[in-house]
gemmi code that builds the backbone of each chain (N, CA, C; Angstrom):
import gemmi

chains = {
    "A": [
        ("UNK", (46.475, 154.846, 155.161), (45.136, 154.956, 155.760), (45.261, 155.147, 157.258)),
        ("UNK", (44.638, 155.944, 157.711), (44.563, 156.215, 159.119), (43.399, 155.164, 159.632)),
        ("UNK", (43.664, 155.421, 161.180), (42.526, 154.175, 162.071), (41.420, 154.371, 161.737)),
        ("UNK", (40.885, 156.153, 161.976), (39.885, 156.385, 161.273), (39.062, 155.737, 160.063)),
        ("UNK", (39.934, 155.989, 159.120), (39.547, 155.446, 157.510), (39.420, 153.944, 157.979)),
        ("UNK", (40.245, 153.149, 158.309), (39.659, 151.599, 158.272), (38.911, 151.482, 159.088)),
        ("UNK", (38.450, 151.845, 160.316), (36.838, 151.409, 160.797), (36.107, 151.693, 160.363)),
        ("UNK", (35.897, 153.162, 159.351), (34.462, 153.281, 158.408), (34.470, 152.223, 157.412)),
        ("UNK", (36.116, 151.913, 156.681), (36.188, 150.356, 156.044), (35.239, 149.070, 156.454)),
        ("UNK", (35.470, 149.293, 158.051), (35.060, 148.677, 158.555), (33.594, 147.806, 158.626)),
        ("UNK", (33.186, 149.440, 159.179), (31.939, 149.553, 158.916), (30.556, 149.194, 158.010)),
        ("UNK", (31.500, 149.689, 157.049), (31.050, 149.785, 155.838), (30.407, 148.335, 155.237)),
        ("UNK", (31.730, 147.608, 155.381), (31.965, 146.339, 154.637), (31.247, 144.985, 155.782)),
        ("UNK", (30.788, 145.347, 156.754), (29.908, 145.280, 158.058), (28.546, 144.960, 157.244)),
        ("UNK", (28.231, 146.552, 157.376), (26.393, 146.857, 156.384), (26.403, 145.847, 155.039)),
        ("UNK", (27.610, 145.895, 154.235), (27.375, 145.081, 153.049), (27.138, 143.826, 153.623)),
        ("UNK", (28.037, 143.131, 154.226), (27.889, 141.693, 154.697), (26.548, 141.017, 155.384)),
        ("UNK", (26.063, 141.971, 155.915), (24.502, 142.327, 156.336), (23.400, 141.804, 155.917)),
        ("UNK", (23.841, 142.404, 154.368), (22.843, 143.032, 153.026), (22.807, 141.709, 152.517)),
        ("UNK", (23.996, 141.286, 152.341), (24.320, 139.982, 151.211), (23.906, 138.848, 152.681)),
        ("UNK", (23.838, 138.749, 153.809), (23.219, 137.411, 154.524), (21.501, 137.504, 154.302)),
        ("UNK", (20.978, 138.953, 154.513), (19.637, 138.872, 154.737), (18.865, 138.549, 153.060)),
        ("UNK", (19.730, 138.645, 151.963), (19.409, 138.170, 150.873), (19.234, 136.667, 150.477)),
        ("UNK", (20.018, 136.032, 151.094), (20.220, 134.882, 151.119), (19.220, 134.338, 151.977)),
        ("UNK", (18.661, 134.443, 153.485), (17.736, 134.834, 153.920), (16.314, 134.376, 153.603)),
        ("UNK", (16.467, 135.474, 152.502), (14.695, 135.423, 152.060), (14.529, 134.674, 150.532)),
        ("UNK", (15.865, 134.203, 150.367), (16.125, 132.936, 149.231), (15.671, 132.049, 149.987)),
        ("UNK", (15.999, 131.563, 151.097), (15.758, 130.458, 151.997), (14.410, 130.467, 151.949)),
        ("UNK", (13.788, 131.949, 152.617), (12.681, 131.761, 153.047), (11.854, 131.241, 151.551)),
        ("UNK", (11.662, 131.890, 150.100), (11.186, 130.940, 149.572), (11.271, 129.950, 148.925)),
        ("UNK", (12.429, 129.393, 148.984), (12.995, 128.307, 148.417), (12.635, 126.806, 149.548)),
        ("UNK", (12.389, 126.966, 150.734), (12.457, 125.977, 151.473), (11.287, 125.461, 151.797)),
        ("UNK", (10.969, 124.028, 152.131), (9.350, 123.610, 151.876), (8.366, 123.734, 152.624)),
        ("UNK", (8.770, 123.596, 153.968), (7.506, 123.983, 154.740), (7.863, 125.117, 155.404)),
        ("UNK", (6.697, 125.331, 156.745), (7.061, 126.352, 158.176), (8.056, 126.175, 158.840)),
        ("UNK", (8.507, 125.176, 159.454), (9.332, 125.029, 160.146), (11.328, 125.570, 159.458)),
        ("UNK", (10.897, 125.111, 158.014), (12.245, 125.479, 157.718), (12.607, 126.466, 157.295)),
        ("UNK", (11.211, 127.073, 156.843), (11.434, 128.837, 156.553), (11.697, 129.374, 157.867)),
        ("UNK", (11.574, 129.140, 158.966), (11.038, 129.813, 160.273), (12.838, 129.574, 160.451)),
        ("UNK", (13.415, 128.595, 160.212), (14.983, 128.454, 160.695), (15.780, 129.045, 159.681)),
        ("UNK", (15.466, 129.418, 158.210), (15.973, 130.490, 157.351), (15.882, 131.631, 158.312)),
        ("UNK", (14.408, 131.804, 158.212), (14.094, 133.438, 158.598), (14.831, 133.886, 159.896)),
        ("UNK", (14.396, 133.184, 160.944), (15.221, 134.045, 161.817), (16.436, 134.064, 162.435)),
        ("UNK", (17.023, 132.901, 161.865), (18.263, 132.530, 162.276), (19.680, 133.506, 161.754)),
        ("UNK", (18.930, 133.502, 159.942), (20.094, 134.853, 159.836), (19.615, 135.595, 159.340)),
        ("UNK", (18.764, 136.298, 159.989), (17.757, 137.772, 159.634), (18.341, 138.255, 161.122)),
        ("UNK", (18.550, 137.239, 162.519), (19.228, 138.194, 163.366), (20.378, 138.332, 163.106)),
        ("UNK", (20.963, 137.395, 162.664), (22.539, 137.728, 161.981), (22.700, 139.086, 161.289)),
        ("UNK", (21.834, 139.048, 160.429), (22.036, 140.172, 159.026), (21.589, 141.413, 160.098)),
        ("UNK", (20.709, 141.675, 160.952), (20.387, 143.015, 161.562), (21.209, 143.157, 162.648)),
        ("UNK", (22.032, 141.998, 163.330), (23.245, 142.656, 164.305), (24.183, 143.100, 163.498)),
        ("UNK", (24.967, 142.563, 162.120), (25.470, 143.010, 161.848), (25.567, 144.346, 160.807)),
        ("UNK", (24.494, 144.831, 160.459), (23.804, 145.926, 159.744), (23.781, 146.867, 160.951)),
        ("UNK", (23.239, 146.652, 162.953), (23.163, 147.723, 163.173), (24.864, 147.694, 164.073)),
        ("UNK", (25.199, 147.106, 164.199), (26.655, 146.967, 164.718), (27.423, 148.115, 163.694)),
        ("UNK", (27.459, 147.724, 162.488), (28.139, 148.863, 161.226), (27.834, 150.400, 161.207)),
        ("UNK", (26.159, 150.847, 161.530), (25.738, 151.662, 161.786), (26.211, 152.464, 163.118)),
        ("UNK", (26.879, 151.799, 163.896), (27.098, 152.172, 165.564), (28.358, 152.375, 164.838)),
        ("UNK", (29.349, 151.455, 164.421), (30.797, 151.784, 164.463), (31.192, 153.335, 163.487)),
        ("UNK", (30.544, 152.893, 162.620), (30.224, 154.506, 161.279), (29.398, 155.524, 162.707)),
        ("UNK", (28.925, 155.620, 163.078), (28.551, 156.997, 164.006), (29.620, 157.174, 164.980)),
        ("UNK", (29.935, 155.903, 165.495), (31.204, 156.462, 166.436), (32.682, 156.940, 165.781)),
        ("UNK", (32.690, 156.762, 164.971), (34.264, 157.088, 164.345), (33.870, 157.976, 163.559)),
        ("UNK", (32.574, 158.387, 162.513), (32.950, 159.577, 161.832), (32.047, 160.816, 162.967)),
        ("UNK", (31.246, 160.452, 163.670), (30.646, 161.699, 164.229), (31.052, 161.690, 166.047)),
        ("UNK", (31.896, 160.814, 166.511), (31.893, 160.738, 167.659), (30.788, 160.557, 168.176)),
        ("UNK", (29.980, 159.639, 168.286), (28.281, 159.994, 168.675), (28.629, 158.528, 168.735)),
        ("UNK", (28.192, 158.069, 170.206), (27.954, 156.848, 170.839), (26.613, 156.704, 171.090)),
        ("UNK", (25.891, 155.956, 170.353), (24.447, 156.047, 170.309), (23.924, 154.970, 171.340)),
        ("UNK", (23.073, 155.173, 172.370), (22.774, 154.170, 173.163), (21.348, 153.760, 172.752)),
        ("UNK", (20.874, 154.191, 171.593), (19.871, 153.346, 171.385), (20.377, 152.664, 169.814)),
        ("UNK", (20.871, 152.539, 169.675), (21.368, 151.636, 168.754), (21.827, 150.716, 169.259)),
        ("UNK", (22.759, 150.788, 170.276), (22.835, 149.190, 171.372), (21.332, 148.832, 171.669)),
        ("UNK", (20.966, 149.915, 172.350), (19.196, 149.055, 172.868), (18.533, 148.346, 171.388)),
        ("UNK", (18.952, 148.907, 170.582), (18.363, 148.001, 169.326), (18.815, 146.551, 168.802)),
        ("UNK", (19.979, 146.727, 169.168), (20.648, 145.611, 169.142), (20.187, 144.380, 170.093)),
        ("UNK", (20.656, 144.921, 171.327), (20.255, 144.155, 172.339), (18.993, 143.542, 172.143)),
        ("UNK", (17.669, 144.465, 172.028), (16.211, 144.030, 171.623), (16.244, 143.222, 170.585)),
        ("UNK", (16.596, 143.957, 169.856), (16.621, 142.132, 168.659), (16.911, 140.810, 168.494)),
        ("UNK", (18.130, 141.079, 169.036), (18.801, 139.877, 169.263), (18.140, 139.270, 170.017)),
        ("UNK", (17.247, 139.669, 171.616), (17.067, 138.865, 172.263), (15.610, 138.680, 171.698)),
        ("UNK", (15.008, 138.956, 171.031), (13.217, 138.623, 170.918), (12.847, 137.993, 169.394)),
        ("UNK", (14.278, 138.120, 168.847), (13.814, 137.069, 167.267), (13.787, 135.940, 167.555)),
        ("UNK", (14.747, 135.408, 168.508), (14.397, 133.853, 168.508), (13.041, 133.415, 169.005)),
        ("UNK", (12.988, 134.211, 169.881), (11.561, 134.178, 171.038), (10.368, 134.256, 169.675)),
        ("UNK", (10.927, 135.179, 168.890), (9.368, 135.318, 168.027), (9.273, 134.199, 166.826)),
        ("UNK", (10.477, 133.605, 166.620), (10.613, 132.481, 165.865), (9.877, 131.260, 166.562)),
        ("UNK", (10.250, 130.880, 168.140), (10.301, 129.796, 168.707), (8.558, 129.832, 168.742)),
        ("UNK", (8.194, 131.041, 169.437), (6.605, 131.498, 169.298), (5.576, 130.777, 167.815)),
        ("UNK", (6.511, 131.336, 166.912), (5.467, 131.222, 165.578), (5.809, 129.327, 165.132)),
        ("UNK", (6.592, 128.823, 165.198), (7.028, 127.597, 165.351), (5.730, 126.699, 165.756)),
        ("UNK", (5.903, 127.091, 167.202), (5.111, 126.124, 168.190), (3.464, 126.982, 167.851)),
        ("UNK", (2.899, 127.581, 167.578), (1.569, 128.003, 167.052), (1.366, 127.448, 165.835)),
        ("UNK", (2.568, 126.957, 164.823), (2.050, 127.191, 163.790), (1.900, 124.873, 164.095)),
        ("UNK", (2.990, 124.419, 165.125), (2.750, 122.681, 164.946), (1.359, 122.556, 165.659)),
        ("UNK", (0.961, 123.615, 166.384), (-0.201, 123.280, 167.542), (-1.276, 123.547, 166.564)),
        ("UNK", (-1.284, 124.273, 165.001), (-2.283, 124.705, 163.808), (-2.055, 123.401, 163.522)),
        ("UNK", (-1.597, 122.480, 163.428), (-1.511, 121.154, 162.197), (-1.109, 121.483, 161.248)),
        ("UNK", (0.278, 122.481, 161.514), (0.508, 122.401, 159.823), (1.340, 121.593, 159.540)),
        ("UNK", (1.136, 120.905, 158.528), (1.781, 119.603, 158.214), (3.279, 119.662, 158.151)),
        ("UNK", (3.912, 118.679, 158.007), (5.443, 118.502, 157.466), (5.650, 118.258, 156.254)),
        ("UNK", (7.065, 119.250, 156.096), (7.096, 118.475, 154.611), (7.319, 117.231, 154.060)),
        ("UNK", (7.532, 116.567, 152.986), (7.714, 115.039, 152.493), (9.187, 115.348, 153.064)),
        ("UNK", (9.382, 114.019, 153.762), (10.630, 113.420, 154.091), (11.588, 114.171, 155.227)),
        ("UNK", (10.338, 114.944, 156.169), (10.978, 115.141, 157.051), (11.338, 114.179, 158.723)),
        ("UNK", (11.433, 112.886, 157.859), (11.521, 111.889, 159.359), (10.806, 111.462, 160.100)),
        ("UNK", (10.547, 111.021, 160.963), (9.676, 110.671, 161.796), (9.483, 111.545, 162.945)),
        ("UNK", (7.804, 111.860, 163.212), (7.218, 112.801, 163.915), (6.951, 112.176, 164.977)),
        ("UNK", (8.385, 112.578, 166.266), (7.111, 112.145, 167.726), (7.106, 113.069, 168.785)),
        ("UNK", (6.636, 114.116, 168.269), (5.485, 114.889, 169.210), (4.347, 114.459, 169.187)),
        ("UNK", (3.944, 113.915, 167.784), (2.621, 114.530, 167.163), (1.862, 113.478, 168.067)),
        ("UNK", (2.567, 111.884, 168.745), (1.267, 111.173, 169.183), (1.612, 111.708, 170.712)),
        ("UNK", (2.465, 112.522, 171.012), (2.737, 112.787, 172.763), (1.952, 114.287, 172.708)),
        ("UNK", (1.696, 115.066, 171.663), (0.436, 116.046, 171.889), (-0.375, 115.928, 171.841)),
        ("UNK", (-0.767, 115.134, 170.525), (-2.425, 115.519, 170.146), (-3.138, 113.779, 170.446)),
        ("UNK", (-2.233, 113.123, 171.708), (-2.986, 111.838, 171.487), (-2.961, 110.699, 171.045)),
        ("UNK", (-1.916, 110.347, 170.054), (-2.306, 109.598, 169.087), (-2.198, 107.964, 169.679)),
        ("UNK", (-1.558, 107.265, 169.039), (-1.463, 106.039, 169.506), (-0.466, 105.422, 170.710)),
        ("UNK", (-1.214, 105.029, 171.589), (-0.201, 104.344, 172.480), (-0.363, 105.189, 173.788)),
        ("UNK", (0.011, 106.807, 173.529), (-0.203, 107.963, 174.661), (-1.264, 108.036, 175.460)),
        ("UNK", (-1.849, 107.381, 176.436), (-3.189, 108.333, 176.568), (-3.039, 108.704, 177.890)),
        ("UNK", (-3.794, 109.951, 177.950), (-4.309, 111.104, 178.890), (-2.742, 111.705, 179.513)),
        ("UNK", (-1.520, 111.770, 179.030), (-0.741, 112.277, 179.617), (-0.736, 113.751, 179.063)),
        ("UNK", (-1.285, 114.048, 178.248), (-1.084, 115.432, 177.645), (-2.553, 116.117, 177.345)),
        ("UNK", (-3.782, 115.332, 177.645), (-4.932, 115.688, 176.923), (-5.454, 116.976, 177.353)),
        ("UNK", (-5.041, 117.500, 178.831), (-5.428, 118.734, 179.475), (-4.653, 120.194, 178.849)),
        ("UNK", (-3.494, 119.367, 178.115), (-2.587, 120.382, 177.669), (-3.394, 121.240, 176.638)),
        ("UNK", (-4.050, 120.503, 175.892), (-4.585, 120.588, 174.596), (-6.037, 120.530, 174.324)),
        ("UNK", (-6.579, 122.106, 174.956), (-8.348, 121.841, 174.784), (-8.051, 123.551, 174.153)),
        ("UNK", (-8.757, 123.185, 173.137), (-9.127, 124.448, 172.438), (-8.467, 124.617, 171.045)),
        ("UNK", (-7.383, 124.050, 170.598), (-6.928, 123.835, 169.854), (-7.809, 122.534, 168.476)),
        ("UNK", (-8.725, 122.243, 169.178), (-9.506, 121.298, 167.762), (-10.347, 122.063, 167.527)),
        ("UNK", (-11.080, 123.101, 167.290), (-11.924, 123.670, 166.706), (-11.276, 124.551, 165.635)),
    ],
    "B": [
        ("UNK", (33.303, 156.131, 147.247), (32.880, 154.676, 147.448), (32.294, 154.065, 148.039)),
        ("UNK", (32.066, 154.495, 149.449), (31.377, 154.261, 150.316), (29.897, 154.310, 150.197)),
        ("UNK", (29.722, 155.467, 149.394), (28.253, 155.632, 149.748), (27.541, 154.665, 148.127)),
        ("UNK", (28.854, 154.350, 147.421), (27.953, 153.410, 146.673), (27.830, 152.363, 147.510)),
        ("UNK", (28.596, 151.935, 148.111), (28.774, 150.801, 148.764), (27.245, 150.539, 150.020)),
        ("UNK", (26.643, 151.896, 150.455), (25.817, 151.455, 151.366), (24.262, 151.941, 150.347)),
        ("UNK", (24.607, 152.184, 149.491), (23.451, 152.652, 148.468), (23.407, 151.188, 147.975)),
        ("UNK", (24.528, 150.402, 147.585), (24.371, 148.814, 146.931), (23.401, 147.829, 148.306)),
        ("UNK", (23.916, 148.059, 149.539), (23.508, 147.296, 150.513), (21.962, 147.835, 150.996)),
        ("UNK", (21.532, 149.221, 150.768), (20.519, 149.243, 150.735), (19.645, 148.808, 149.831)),
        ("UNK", (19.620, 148.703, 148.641), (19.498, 148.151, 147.238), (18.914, 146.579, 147.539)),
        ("UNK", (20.215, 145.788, 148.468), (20.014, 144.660, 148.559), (18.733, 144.174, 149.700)),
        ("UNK", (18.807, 144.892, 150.354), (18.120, 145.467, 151.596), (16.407, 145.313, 151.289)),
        ("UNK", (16.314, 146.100, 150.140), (14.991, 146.294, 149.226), (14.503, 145.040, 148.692)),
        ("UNK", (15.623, 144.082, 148.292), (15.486, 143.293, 147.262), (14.928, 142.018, 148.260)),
        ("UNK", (15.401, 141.873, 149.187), (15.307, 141.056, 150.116), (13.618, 140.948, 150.839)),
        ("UNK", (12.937, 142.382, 150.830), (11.775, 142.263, 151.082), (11.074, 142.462, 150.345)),
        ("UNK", (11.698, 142.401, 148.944), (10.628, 142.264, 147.735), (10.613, 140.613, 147.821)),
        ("UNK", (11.335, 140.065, 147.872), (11.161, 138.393, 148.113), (10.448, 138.128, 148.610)),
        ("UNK", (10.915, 138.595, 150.350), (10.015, 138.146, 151.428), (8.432, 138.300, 151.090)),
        ("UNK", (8.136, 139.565, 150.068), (6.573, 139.956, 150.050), (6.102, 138.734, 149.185)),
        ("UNK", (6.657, 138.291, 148.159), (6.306, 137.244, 147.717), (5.484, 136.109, 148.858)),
        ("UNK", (6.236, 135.962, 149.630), (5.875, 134.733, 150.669), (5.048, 134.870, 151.710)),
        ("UNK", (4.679, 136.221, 151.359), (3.273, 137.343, 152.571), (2.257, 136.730, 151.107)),
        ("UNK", (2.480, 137.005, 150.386), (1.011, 137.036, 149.180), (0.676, 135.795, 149.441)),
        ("UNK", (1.673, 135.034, 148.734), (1.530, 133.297, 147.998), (1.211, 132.497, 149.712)),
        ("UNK", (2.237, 132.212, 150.723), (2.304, 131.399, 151.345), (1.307, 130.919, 151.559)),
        ("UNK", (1.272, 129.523, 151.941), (0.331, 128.596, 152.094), (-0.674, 128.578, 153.450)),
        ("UNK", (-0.152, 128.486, 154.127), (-0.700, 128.952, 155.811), (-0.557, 130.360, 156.534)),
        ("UNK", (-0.826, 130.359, 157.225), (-0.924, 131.779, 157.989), (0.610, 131.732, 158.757)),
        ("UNK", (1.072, 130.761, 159.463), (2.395, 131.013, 159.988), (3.244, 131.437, 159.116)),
        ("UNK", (3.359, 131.071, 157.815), (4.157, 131.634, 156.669), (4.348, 133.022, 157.031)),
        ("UNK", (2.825, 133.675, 156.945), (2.632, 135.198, 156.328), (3.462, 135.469, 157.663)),
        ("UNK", (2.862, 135.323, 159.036), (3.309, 135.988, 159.636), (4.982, 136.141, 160.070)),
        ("UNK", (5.388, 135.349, 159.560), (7.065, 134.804, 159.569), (7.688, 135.566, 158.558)),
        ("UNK", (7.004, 135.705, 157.764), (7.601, 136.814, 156.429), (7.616, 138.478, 156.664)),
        ("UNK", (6.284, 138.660, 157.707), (5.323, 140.131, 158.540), (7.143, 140.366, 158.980)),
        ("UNK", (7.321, 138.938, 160.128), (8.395, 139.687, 160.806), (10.013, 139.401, 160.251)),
        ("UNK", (10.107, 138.733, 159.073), (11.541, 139.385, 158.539), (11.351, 140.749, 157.856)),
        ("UNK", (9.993, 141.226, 157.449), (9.841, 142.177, 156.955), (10.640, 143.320, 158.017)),
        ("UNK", (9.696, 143.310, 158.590), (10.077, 143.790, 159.873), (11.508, 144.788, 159.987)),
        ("UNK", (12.091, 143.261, 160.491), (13.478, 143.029, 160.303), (14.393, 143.930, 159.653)),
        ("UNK", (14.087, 143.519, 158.546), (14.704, 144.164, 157.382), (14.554, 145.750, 157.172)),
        ("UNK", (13.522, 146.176, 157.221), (13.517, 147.718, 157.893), (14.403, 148.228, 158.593)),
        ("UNK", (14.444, 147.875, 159.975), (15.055, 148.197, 160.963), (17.054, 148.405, 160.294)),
        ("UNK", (17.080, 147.563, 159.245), (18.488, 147.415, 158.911), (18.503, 148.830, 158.280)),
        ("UNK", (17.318, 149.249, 157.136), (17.063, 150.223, 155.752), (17.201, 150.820, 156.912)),
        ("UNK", (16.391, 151.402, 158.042), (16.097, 152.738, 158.395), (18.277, 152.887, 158.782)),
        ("UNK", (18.658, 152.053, 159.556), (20.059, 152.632, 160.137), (20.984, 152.904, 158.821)),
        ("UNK", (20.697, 152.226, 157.684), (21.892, 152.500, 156.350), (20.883, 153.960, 155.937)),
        ("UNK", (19.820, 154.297, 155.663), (19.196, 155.493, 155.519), (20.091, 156.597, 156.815)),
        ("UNK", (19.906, 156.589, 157.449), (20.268, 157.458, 159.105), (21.811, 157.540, 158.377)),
        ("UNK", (22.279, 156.478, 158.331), (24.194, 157.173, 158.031), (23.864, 157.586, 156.559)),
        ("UNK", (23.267, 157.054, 155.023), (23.672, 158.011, 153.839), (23.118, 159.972, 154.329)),
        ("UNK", (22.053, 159.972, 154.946), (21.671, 161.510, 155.150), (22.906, 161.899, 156.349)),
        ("UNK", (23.664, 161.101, 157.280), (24.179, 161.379, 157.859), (23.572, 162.080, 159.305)),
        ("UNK", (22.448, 161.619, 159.462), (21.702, 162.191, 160.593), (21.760, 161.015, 161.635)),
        ("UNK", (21.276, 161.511, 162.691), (20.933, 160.555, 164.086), (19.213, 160.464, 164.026)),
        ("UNK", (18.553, 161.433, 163.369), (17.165, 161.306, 163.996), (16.145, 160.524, 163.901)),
        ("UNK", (16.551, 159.505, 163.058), (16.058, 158.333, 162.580), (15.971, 156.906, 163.483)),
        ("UNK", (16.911, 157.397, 164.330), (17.569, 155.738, 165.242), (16.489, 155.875, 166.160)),
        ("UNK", (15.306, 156.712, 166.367), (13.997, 155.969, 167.749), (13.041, 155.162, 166.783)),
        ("UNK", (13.564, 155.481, 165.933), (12.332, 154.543, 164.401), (12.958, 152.931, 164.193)),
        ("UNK", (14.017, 152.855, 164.543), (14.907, 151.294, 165.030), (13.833, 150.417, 165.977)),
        ("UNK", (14.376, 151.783, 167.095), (13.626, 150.721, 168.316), (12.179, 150.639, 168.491)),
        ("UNK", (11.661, 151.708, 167.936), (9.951, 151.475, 167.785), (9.171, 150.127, 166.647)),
        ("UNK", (10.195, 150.332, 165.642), (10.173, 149.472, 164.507), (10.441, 147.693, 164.938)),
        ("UNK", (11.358, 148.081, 166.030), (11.939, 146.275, 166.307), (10.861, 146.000, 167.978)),
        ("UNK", (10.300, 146.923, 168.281), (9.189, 146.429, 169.588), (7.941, 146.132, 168.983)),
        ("UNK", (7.858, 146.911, 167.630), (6.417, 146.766, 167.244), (6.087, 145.756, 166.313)),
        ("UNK", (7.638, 145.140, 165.442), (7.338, 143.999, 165.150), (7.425, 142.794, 165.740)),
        ("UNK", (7.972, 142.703, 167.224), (8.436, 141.501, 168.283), (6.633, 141.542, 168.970)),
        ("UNK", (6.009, 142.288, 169.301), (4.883, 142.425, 169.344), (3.636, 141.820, 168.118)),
        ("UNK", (4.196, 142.356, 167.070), (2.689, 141.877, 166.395), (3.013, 140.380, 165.582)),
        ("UNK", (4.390, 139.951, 166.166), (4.507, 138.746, 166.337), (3.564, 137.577, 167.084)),
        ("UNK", (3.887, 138.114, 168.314), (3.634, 137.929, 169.797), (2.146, 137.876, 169.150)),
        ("UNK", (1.235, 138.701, 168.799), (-0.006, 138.705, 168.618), (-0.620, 137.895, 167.520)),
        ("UNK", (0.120, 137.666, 166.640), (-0.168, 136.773, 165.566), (0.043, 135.131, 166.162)),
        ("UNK", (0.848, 135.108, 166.498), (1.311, 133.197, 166.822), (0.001, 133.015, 168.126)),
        ("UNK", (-0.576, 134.009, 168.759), (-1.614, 133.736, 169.990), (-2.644, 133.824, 169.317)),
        ("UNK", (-3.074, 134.506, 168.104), (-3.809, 134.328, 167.309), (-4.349, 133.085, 166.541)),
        ("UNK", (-2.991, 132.723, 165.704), (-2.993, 131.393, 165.385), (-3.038, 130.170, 166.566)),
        ("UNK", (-2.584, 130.248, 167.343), (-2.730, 129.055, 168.234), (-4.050, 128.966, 168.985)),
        ("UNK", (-4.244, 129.901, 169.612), (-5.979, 129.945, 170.605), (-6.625, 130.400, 169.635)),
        ("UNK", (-7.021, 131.225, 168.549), (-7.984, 131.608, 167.970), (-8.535, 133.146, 169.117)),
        ("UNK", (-7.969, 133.467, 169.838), (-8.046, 134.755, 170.258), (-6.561, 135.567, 170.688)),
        ("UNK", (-6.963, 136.917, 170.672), (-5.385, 137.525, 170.893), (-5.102, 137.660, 172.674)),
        ("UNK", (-6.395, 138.689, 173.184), (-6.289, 138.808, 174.819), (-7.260, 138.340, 175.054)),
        ("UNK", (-6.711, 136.854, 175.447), (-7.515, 136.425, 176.835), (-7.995, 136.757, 177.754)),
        ("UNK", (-9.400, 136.788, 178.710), (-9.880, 137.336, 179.309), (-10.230, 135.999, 180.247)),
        ("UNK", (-10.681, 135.986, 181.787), (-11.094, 135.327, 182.371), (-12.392, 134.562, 182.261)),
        ("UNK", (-13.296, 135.834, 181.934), (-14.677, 135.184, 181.741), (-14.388, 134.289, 180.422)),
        ("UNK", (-14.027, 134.371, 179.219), (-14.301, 133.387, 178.065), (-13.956, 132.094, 178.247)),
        ("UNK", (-14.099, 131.476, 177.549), (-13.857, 129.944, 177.489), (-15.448, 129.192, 176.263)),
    ],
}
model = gemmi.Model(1)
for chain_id, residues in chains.items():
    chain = gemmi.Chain(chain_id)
    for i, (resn, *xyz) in enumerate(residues, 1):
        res = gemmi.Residue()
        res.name, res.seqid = resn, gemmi.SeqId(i, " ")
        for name, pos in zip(("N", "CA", "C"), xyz):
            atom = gemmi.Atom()
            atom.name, atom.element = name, gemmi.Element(name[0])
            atom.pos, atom.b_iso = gemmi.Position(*pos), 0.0
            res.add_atom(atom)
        chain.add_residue(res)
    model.add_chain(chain)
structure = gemmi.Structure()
structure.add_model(model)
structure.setup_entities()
C-alpha cells in the first residue's frame, strides 16, 4: 500500500468512526431521562462525531484530489466552537423554564440561590424578573 | 470498499436522525425539541460532506457552513425564546 492508499484508509475509517459515535449519540439522546442529560449526550459527542466526519472529509479531498479546502476547516472550526455554546445556551433556558430534574438527580442548589427559595433573600431577585409568567 | 464503507456511514448517519426525530415529536418540553432541532442539524452537516466525497465533488462544502451557522443560530433563537418568552428584544418592551 502506498501513503496515498492509507490516508484514504484513513479517512475513510475516520467518517465510519463518526457514524458509529453520532449513533450512539442519539441512543443517549433517547434513552436518557431528562434535559440536562440529553443536552450532555447530544452535544458532547455530536461535536465529536462532526469533527471527526468533517476532519475525514478534508483528509479524503486532500490526498485523492489535492484540494485543500478552507472551508471545511472554517466548518470545523465553527462547530466546534458554537456546539458547546449552543448546548450551554439551551441548558441554562431550559433550568430558568423549570424544567424539572430527573428522580435521583441529587441535591439541587441553584434552585434556592435563583429563584429564591429558602434562606436566600434578595441576592438574586433582580436577576430574575420575567421569567414567572 | 470504500464507497461501501461511506455508503454504510451514511446509512448510519440517516439512522441517527431518524432517532433524533423521534425526540423532536415525543419530547416532553420544548428544550428537548430544540436540542434534537440542533443534533439534527448536526448530523447533516456530517451527510452533506460523506455525500460531497461519494459524487466526488467540492460543490457541496458552502452547504456545511451555511448548514452549521444556521443551525448555531436557530439555536441561539430558540433557548431566548424559551427563556424570555421573546426572540429580539427591543428597548421600548418590558
Amino acid at each position: 500500500m502506498s501513503v496515498k492508499e492509507i490516508l484514504e484508509w484513513v479517512a475513510v475509517l475516520l467518517i465510519l468512526f463518526g457514524s458509529i459515535v453520532s449513533v450512539i449519540s442519539a441512543l443517549g439522546l433517547i434513552k436518557l431521562p431528562d434535559v440536562y442529560t440529553r443536552s450532555h449526550a447530544a452535544s458532547k459527542s455530536s461535536t465529536f462525531a462532526v469533527l471527526a466526519c468533517l476532519l475525514g472529509a478534508f483528509i479524503y479531498f486532500w490526498v485523492v484530489d489535492g484540494y485543500v479546502s478552507i472551508r471545511l476547516i472554517l466548518g470545523i472550526i465553527f462547530v466546534f466552537i458554537t456546539s458547546p455554546v449552543a448546548g450551554h445556551l439551551i441548558c441554562r433556558a431550559a433550568y430558568r423554564a423549570n424544567v424539572p430534574l430527573a428522580e435521583g438527580s441529587g441535591e439541587d442548589e441553584l434552585k434556592p440561590v435563583l429563584f429564591g427559595g429558602e434562606g436566600v433573600v434578595g441576592s438574586s431577585v433582580d436577576l430574575e424578573e420575567g421569567t414567572e409568567k | 470498499m470504500k464507497e461501501t464503507i461511506l455508503l454504510l456511514a451514511l446509512i448510519l448517519f440517516m439512522v441517527a436522525i431518524a432517532l433524533v426525530l423521534y425526540r423532536v415529536i415525543v419530547g416532553p418540553t420544548m428544550p428537548d425539541r430544540a436540542i434534537a432541532l440542533d443534533t439534527i442539524g448536526v448530523n447533516l452537516i456530517s451527510s452533506i460532506a460523506i455525500v460531497s466525497i461519494i459524487l466526488s465533488t467540492t460543490a457541496f462544502l458552502e452547504a456545511i457552513l451555511i448548514l452549521g451557522i444556521l443551525a448555531f443560530i436557530g439555536t441561539i433563537a430558540f433557548s431566548k425564546y424559551i427563556e424570555r418568552g421573546v426572540i429580539v428584544e427591543r428597548k421600548g418592551d418590558s
